[in-house]
C-alpha positions in Angstrom: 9.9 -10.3 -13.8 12.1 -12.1 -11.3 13.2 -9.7 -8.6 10.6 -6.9 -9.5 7.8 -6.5 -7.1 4.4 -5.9 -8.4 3.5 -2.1 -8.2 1.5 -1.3 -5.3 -1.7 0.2 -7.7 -1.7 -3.5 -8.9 -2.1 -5.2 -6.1 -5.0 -7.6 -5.4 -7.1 -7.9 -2.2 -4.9 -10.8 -1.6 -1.7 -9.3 -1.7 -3.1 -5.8 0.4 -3.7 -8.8 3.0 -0.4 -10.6 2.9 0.7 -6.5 3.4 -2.0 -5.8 6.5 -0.3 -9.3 7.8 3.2 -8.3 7.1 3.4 -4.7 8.2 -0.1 -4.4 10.8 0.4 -8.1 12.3 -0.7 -6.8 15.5 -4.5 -5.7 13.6 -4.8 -8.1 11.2 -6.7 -10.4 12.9 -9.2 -7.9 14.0 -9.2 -6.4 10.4 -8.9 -8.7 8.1 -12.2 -9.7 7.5 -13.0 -6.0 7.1 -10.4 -5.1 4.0 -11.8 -8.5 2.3 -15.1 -7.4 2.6 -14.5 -4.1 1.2 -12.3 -5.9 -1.4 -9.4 -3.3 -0.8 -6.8 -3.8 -3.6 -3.7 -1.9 -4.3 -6.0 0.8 -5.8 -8.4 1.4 -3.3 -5.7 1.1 -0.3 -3.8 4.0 -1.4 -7.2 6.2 -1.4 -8.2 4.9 2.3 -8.7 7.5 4.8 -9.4 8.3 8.2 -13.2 8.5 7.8 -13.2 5.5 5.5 -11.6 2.7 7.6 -13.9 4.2 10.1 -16.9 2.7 7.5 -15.5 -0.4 7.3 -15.2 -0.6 10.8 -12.4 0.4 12.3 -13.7 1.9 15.4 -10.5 2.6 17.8 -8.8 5.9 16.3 -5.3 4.8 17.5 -5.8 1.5 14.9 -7.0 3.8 12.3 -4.0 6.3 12.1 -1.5 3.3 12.8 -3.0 1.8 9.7 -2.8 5.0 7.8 1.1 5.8 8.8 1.6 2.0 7.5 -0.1 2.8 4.1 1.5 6.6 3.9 5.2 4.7 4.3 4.0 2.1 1.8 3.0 5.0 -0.6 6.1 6.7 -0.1 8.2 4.0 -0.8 6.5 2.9 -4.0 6.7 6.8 -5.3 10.4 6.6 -4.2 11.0 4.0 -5.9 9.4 4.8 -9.1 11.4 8.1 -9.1 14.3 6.4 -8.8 13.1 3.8 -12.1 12.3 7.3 -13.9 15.4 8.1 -13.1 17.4 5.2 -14.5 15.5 5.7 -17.4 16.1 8.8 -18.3 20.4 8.2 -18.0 20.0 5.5 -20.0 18.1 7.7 -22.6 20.8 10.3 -22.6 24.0 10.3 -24.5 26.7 12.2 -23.9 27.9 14.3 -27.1 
């Protein structure tokens, strides 16, 4: 689907990486490694927490919670977004009578 960006739960660990580069540029060096390791897809990057980029490790806590605010907008955009698609969906469902 030209246009259409993939939905965020179907992301693969390479496209959570071109996002880390994209939208953490200034960890992604230093991180990297660690979210290919862990093979963090679109799935598992929605369910990361503060105690589990610690376990990959993410050691500084300032990293850590910029990383999360980066994936809590990213998760708030793709639910926007799909609300707005539900949306559409439902006017073009509905007839007037």
């Amino acid at each position: 689907k030209k246009g259409k960006s993939k939905l965020l739960y179907f992301w693969s660990s390479d496209d959570v990486s071109k996002w880390l580069r994209k939208h953490c540029a200034e960890h992604y060096n230093n991180y990297k490694e660690a979210f290919a390791e862990h093979d963090i897809n679109g799935e598992s990057l929605v369910r990361l927490n503060n105690m589990k980029l610690q376990r990959m490790g993410i050691e500084e806590e300032s990293h850590r919670a910029e990383i999360l605010r980066y994936i809590m907008q990213l998760k708030l955009q793709t639910e926007t977004r799909e609300f707005k698609n539900l949306d559409q969906k439902k006017d073009q469902r509905s007839f007037p009578s």
